[in-house]
Structures are given as structure tokens and as C-alpha cells.
MDAnalysis code that builds the backbone (N, CA, C; Angstrom):
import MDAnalysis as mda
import numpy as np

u = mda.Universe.empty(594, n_residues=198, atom_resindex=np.repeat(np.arange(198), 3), trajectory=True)
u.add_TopologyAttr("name", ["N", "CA", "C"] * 198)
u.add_TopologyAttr("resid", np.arange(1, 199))
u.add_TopologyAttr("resname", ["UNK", "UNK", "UNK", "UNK", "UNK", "UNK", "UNK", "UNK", "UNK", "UNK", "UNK", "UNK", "UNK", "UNK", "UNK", "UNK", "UNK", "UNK", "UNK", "UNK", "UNK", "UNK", "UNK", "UNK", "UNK", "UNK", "UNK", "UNK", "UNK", "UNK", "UNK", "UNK", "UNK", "UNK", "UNK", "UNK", "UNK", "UNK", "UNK", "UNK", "UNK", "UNK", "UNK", "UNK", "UNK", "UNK", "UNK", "UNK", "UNK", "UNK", "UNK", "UNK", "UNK", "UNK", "UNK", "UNK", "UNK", "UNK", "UNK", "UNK", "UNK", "UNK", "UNK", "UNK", "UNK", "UNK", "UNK", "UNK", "UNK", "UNK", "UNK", "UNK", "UNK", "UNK", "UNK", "UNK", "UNK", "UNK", "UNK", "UNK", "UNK", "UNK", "UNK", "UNK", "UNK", "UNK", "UNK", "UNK", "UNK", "UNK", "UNK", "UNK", "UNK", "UNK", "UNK", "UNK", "UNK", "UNK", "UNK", "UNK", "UNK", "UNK", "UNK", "UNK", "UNK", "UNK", "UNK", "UNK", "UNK", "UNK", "UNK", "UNK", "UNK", "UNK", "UNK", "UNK", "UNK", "UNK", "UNK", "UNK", "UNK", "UNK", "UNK", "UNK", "UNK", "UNK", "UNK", "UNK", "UNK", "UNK", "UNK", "UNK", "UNK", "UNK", "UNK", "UNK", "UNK", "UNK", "UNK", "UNK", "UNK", "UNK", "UNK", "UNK", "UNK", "UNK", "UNK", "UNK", "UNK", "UNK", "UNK", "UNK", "UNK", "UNK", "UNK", "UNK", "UNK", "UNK", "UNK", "UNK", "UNK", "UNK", "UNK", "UNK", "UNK", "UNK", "UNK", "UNK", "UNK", "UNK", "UNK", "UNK", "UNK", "UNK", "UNK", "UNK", "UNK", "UNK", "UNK", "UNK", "UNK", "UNK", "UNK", "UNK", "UNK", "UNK", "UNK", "UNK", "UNK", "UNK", "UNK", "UNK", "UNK", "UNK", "UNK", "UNK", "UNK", "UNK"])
u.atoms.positions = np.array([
    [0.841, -1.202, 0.000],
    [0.000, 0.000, 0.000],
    [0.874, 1.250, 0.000],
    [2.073, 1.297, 1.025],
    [3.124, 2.539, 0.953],
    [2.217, 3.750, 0.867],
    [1.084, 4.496, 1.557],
    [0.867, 5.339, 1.477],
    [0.306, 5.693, 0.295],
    [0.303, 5.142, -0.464],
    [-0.961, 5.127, -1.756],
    [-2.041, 5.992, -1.228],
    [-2.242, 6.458, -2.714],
    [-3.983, 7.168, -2.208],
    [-4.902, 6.861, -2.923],
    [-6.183, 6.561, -2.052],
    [-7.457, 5.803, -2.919],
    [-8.359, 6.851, -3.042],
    [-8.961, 7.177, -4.272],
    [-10.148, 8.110, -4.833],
    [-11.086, 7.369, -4.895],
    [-11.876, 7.588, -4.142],
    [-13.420, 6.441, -3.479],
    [-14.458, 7.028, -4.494],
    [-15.117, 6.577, -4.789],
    [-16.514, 7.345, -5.508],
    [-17.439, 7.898, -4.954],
    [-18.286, 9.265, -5.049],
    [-17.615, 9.684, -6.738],
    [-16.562, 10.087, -7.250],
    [-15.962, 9.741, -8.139],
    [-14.670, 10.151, -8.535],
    [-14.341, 11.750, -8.412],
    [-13.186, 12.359, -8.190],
    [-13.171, 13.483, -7.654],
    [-11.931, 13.876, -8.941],
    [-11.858, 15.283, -9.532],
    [-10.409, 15.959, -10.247],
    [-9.654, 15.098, -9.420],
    [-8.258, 14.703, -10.265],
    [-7.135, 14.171, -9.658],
    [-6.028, 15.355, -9.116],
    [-6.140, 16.517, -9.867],
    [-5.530, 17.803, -9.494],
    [-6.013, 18.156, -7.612],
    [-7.654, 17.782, -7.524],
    [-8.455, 18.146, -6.366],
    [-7.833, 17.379, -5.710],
    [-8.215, 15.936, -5.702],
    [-7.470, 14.961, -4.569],
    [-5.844, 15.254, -4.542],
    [-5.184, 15.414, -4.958],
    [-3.859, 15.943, -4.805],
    [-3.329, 16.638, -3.811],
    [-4.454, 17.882, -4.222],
    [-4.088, 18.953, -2.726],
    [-4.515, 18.747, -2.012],
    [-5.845, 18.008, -1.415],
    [-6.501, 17.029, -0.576],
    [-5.288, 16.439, 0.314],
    [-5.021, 15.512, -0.726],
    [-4.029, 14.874, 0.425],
    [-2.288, 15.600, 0.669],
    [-2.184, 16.504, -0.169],
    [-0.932, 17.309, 0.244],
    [-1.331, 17.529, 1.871],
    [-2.387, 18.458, 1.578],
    [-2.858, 19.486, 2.656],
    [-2.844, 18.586, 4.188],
    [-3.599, 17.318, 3.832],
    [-3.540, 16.590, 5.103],
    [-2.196, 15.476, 5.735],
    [-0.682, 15.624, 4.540],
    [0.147, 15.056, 4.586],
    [1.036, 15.900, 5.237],
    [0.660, 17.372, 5.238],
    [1.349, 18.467, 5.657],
    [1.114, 18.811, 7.093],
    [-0.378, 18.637, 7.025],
    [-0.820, 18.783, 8.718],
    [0.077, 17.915, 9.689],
    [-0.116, 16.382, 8.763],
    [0.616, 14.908, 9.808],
    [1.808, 15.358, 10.191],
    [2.876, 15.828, 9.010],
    [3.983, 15.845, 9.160],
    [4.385, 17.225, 9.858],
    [3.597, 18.537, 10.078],
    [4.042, 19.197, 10.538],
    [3.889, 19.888, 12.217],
    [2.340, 19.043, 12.361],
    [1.701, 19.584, 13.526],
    [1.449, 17.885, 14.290],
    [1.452, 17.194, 13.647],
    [0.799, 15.581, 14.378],
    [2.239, 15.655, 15.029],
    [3.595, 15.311, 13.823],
    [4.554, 14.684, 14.018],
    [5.311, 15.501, 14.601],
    [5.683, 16.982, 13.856],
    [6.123, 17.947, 14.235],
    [5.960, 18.671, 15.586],
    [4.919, 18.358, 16.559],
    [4.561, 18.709, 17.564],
    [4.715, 17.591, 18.817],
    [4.854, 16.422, 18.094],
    [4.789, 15.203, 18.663],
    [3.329, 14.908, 18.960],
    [2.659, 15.433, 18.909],
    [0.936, 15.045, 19.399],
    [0.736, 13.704, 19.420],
    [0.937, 13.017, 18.397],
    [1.009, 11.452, 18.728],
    [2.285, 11.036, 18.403],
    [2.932, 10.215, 19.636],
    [3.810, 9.835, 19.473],
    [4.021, 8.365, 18.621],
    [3.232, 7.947, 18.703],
    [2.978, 6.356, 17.387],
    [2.706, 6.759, 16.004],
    [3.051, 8.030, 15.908],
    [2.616, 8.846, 14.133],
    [3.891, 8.490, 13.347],
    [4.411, 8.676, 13.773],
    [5.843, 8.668, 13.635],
    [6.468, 7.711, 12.619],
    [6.252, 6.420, 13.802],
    [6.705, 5.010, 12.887],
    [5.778, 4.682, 11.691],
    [4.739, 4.901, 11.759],
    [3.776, 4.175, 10.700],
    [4.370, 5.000, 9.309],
    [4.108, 6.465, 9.351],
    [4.431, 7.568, 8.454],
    [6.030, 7.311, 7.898],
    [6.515, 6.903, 8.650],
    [8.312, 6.429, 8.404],
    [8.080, 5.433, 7.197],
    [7.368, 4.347, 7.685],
    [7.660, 3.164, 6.904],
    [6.362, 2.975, 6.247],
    [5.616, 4.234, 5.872],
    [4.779, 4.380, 4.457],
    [3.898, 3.166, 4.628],
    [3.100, 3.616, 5.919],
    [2.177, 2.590, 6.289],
    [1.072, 3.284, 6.508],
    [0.811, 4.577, 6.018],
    [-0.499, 5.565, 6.227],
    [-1.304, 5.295, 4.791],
    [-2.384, 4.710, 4.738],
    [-3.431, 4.751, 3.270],
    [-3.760, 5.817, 3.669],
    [-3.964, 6.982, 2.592],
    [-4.911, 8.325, 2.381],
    [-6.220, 7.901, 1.160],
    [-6.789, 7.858, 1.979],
    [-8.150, 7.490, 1.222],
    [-8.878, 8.445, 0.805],
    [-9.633, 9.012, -0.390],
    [-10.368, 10.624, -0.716],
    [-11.640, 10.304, -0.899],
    [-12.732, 10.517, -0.532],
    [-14.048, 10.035, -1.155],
    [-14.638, 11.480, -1.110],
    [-15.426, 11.551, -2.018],
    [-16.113, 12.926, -2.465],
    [-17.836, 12.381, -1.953],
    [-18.221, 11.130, -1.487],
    [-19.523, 10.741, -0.797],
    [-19.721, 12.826, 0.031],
    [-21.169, 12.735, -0.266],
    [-21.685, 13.545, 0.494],
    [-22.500, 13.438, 1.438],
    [-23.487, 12.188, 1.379],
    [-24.451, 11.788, 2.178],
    [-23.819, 10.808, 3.460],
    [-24.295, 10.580, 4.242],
    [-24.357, 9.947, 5.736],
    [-24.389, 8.535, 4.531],
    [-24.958, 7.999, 4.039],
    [-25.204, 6.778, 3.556],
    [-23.980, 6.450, 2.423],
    [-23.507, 7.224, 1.309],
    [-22.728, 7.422, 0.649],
    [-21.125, 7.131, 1.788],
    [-20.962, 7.918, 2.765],
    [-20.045, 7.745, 3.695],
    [-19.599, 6.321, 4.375],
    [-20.896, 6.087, 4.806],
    [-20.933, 4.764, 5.266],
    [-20.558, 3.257, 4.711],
    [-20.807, 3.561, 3.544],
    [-20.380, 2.755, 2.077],
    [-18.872, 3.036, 2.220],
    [-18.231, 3.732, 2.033],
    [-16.914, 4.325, 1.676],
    [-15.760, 3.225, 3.399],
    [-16.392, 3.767, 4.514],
    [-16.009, 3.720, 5.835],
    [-15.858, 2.232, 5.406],
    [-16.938, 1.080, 5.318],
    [-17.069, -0.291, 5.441],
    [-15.660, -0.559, 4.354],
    [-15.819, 0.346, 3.412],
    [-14.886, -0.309, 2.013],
    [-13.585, -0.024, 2.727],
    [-13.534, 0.753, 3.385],
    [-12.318, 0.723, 3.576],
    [-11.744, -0.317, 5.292],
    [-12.587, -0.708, 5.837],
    [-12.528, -1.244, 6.877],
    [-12.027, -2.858, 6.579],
    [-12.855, -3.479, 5.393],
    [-12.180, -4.473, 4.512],
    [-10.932, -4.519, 3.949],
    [-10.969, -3.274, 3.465],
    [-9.164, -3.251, 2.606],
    [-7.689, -3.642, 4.387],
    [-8.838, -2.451, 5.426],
    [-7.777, -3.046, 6.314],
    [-7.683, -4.560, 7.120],
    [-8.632, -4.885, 6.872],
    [-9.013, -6.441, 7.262],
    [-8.040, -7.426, 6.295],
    [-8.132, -6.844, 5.189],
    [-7.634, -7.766, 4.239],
    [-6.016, -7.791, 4.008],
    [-5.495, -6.875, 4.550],
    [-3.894, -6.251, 4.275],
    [-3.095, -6.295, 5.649],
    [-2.135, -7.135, 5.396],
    [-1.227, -7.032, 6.258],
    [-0.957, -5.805, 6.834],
    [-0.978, -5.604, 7.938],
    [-0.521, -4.441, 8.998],
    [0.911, -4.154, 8.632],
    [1.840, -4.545, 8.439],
    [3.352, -4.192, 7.824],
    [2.891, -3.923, 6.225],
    [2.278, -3.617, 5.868],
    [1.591, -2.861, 4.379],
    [0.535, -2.043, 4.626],
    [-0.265, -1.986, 5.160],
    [-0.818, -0.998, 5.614],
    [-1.440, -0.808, 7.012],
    [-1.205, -0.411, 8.072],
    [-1.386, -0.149, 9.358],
    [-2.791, 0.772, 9.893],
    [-2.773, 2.314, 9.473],
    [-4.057, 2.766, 9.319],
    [-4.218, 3.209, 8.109],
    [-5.712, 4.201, 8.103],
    [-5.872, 4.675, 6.784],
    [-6.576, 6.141, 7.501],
    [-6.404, 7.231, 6.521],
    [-7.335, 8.282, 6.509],
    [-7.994, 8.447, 6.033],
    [-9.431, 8.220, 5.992],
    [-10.524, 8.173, 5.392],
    [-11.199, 9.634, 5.097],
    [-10.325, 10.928, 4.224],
    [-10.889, 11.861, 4.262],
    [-12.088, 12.220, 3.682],
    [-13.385, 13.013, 4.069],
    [-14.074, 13.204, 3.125],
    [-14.596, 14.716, 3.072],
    [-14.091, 15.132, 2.227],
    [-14.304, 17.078, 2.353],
    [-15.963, 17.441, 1.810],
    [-16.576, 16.555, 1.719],
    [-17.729, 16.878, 0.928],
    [-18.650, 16.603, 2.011],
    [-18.216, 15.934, 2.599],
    [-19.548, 15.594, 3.978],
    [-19.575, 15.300, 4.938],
    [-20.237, 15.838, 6.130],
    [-19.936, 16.043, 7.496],
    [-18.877, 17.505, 7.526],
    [-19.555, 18.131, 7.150],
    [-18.453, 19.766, 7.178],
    [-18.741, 20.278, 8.245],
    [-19.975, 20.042, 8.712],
    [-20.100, 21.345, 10.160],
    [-20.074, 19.891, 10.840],
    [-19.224, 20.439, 12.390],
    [-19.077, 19.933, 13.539],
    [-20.041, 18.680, 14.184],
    [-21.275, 19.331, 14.716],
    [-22.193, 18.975, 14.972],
    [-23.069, 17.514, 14.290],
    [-22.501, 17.913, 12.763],
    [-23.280, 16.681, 11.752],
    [-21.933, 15.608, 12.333],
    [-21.135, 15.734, 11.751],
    [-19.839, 14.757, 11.742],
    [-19.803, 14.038, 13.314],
    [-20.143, 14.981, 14.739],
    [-20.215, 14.438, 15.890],
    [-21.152, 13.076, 15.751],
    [-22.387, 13.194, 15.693],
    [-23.624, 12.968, 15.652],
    [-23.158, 11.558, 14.581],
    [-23.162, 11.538, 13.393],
    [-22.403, 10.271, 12.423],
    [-21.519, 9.724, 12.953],
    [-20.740, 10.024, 13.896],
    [-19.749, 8.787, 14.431],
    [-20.477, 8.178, 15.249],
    [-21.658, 8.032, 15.789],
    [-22.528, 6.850, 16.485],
    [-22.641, 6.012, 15.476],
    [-22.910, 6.366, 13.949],
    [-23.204, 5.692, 13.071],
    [-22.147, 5.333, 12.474],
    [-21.234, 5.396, 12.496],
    [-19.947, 4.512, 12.340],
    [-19.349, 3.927, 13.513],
    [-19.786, 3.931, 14.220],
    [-19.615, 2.927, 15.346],
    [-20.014, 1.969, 15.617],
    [-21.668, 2.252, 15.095],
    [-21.809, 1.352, 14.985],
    [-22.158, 0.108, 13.436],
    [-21.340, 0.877, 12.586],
    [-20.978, 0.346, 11.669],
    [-20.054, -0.613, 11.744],
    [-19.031, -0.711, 13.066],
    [-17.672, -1.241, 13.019],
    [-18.472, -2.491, 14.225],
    [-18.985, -2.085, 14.821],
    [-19.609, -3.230, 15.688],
    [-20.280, -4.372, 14.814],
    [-21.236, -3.747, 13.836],
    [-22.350, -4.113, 12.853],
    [-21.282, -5.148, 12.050],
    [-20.313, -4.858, 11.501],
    [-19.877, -5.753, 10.562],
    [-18.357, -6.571, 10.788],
    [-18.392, -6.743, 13.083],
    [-17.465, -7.606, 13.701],
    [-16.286, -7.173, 13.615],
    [-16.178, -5.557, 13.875],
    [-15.012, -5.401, 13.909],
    [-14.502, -5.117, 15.470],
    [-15.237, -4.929, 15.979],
    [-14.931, -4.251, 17.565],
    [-13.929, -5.118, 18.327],
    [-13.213, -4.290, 18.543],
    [-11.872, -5.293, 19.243],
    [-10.713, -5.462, 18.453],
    [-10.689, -4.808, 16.716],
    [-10.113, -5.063, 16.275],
    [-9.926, -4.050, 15.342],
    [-10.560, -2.889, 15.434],
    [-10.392, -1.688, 14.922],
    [-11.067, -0.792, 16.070],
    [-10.372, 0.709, 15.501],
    [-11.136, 1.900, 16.074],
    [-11.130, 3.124, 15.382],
    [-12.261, 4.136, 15.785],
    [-12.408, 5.274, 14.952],
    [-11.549, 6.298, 15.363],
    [-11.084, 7.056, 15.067],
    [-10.226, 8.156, 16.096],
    [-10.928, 9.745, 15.168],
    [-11.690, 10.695, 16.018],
    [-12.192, 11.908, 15.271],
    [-11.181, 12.534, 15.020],
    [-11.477, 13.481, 13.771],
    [-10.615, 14.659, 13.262],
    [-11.542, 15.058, 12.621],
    [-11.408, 16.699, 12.407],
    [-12.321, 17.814, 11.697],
    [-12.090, 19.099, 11.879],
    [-11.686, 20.148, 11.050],
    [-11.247, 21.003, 10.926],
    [-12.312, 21.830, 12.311],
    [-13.163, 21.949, 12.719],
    [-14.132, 22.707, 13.761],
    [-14.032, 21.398, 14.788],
    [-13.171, 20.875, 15.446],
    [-12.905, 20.270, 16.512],
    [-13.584, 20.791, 17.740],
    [-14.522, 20.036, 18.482],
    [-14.317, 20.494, 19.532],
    [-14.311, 19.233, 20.676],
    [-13.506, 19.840, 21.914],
    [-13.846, 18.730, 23.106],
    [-15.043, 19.203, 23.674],
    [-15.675, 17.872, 24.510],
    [-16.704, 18.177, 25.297],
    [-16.443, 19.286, 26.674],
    [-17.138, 20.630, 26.825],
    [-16.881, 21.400, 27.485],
    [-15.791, 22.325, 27.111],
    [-15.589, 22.486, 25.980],
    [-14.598, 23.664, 25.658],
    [-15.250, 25.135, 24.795],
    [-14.511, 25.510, 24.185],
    [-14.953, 26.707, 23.646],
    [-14.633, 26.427, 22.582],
    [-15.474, 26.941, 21.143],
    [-14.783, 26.459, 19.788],
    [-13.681, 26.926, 19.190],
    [-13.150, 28.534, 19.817],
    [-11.283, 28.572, 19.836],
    [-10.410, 28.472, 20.653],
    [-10.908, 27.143, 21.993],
    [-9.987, 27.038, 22.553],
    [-9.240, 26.370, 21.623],
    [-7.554, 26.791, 22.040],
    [-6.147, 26.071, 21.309],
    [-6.542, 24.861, 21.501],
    [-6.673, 24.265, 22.934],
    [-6.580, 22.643, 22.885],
    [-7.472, 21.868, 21.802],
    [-8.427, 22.503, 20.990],
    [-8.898, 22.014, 20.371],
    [-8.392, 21.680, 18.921],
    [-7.174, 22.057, 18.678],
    [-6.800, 22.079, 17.796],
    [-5.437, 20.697, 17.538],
    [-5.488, 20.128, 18.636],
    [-4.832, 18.815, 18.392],
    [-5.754, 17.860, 17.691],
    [-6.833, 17.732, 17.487],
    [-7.629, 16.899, 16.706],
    [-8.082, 17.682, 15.132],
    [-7.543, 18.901, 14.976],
    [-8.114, 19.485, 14.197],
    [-7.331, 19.397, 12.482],
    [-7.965, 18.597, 11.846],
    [-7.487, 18.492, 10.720],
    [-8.019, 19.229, 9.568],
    [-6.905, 19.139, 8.285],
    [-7.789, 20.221, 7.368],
    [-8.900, 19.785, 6.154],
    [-9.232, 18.487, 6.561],
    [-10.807, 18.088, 6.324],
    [-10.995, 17.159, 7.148],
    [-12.935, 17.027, 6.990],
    [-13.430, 16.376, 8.072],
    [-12.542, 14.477, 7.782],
    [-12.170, 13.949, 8.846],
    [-11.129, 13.013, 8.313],
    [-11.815, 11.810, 9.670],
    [-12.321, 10.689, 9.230],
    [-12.299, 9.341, 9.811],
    [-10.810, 8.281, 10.074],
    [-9.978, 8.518, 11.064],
    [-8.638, 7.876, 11.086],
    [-9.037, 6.519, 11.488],
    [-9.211, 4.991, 10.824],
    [-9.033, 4.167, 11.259],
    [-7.853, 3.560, 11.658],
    [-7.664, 2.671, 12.620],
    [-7.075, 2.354, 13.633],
    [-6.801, 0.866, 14.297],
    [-5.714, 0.316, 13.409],
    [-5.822, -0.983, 14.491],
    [-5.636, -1.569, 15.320],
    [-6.931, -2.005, 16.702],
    [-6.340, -2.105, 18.181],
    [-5.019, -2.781, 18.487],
    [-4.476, -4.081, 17.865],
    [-2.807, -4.093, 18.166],
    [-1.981, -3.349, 17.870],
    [-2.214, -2.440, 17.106],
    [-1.190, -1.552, 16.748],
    [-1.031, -0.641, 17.940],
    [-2.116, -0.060, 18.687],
    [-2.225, 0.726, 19.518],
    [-1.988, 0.431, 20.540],
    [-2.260, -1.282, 20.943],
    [-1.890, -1.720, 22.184],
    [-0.377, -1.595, 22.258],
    [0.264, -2.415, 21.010],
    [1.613, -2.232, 20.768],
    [2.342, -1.104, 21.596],
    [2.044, 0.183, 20.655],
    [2.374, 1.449, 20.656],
    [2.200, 2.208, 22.207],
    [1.116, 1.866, 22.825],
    [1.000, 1.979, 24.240],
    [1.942, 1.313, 25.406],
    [2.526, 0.111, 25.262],
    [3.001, -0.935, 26.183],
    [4.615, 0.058, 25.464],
    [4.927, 0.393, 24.530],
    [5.685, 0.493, 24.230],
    [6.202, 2.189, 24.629],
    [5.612, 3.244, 24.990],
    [5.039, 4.225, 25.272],
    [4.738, 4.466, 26.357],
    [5.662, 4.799, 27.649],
    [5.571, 5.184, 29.254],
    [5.258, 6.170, 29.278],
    [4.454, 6.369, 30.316],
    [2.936, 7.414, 30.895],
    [2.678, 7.710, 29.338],
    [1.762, 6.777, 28.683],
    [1.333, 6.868, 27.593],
    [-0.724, 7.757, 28.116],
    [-0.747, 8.096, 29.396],
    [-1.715, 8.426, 29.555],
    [-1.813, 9.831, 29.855],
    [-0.490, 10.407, 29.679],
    [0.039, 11.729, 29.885],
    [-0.255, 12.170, 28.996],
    [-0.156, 11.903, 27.796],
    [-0.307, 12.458, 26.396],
    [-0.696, 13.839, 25.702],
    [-2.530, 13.328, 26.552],
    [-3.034, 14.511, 26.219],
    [-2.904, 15.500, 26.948],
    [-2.431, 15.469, 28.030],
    [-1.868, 16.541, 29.301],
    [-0.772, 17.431, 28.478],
    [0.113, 16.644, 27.879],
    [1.179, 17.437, 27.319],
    [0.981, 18.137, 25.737],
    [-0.287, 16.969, 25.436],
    [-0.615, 18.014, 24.453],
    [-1.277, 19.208, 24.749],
    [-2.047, 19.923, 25.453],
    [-2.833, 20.618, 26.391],
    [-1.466, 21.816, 26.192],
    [-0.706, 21.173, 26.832],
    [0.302, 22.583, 27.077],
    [1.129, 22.801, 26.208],
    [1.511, 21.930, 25.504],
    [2.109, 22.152, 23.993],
    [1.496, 23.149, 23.256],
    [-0.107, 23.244, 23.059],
    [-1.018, 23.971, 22.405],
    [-0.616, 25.333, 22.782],
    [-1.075, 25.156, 23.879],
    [-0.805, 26.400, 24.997],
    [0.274, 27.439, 24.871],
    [1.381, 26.643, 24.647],
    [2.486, 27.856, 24.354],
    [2.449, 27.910, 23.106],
    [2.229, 27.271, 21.852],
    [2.275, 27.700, 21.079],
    [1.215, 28.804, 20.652],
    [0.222, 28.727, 20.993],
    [-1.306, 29.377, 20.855],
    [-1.790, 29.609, 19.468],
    [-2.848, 30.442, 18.988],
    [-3.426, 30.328, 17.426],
    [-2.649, 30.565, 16.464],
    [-1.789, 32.006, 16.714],
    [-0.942, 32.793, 15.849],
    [0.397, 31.450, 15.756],
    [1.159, 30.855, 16.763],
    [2.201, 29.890, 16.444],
    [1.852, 28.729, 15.469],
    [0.456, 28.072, 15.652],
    [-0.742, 27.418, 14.769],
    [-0.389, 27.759, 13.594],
    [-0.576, 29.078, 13.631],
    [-0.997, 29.822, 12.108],
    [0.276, 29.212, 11.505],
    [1.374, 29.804, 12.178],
    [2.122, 29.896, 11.487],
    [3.000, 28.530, 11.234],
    [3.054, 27.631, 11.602],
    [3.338, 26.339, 11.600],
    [2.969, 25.618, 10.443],
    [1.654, 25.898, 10.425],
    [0.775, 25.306, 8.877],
    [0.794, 26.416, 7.883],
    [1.432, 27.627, 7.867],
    [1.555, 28.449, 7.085],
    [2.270, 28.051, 5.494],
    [3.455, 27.212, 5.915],
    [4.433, 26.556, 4.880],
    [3.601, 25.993, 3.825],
    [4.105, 26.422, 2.392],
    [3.352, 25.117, 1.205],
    [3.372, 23.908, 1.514],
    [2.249, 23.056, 1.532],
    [2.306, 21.591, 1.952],
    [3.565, 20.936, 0.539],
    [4.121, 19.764, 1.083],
    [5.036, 18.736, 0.633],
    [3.873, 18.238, -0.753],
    [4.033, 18.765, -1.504],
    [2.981, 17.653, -2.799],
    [4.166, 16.651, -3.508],
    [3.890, 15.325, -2.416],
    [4.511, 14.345, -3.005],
    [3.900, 13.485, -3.647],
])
């Protein structure tokens, strides 16, 4: 797989998906990795084990189609070929609120078709928010990607990455204050750079 990128249907400009996934290869590498936010980003992205997946689906149902297809490809593929995938989709689930609300429904999509225990969803979306925050608090911006993005996830990988990973429960504590000193304007300017179009 090496980081391949899949154009899901409907088919989308190949020029479009391009900067699609520049844009979100730039975020990984500059604010995921670059910040350390997750420290298990790292290895996978090293050894070209990230699928970027693009689907132009707009509907909740259209999505859902896309999510399953790709939940198979990771079922079906060795984890040393492909590990997770980013399931971006810029066309649907744009406001906050919708995209919250649809991850019940991909949840229970992953239950529905025996995956539980053996995958997981992880949120991202450019209007991030945590429960009880403000919509510009900084901390919200460790989940905040530059489209609405479904990260699947496979639970050994994570268990792995955890056992492997002391006070792996600190994490988000240090992301918290990482944010913090950097604040919106350091943000800004971090993702300011032309993304890598590799």
C-alpha cells in the first residue's frame, strides 16, 4: 500500500485529490509529528504505512459505504503494508455537529460488521471540539485536521504502541500545554508553509 492514495466514488479531479491529500500530509507531518501530538505517528508515516483514502460521498449513507470499504481493505492487508488509513471526506460532514452525531453511526458500523476489538475510529475535523470547551480554545486544535477526516485504527497496533510508550496516559496533558504555548498565531504559522505535494 506505501501510502498510496485511494479516490473512493464519486470520482473526484485528480488535481483536487492531490491537494486534498498534500494538505492533510502536511498537517501529519508538521503539527501531528512535528509537535509530537502522537507519538505512534511517527513510525507508521516512516515506513509508508499511512493509506490516504479521498471520497467525495456527500451523504451519511454514501459515507458509510466508503467507511465499510475501507474497513475491509484493512481487514484484508497485512498491517506491515498498511497499518491505518485516513478516510478523508471534504464533501460531507463539514459542520461539527453533523460529523459528531455520524460517528454513532460509524460505530456502529464497526460493531455491525465484527469489527470491535479489532479496529477503532479516532475523530478529526477542521471545527474540533472537546466536550466542554470553547470552539477557539487552542486545545482544540490537536484533533483538528484540514478536512473532516475518519482515522481508522488498528487495536494491536495501539496496544503495541501503548506498552511500548511510558505514561502513555500523559499524552493529552502534554498536548494541552504544547497547544498552549504555542497558541493560534504559532498554529498559524506552523501550517503556514506550502504543503510537501509528493
Amino acid at each position: 500500500m506505501n501510502q498510496e492514495t485511494s479516490v473512493l466514488k464519486p470520482y473526484a479531479d485528480a488535481a483536487e485529490v492531490e491537494a486534498i491529500v498534500a494538505a492533510t500530509r502536511h498537517w501529519l507531518e508538521t503539527a501531528v509529528i512535528g509537535l509530537n501530538l502522537c507519538p505512534f505517528a511517527k513510525a507508521v508515516h516512516v515506513k509508508k504505512q499511512v493509506h490516504y483514502a479521498v471520497t467525495m460521498a456527500e451523504s451519511a449513507d454514501d459515507l458509510l459505504a466508503e467507511l465499510a470499504h475501507e474497513f475491509r481493505l484493512l481487514a484484508q492487508t497485512d498491517a506491515k503494508e498498511l497499518d491505518t488509513t485516513l478516510l478523508i471526506h471534504p464533501k460531507a460532514m463539514t459542520a461539527f455537529i453533523d460529523y459528531h452525531f455520524f460517528l454513532q453511526e460509524a460505530d456502529a458500523l464497526l460493531r455491525n460488521e465484527g469489527y470491535e476489538g479489532i479496529f477503532q475510529i479516532a475523530s478529526l475535523h477542521p471545527q474540533y471540539e472537546f466536550a466542554g470547551s470553547e470552539p477557539e480554545d487552542i486545545e482544540n486544535y490537536t484533533n483538528r485536521s484540514p478536512y473532516p477526516t475518519l482515522h481508522l485504527l488498528r487495536e494491536e497496533s495501539i496496544d503495541r504502541a501503548v506498552a511500548a510508550f511510558p505514561n502513555a496516559e500523559d499524552i493529552y496533558e502534554r498536548n494541552m500545554e504544547t497547544l498552549r504555548r504555542l497558541g493560534h498565531e504559532g498554529w498559524r504559522q506552523l501550517l503556514a508553509a506550502e504543503p510537501d505535494k509528493q
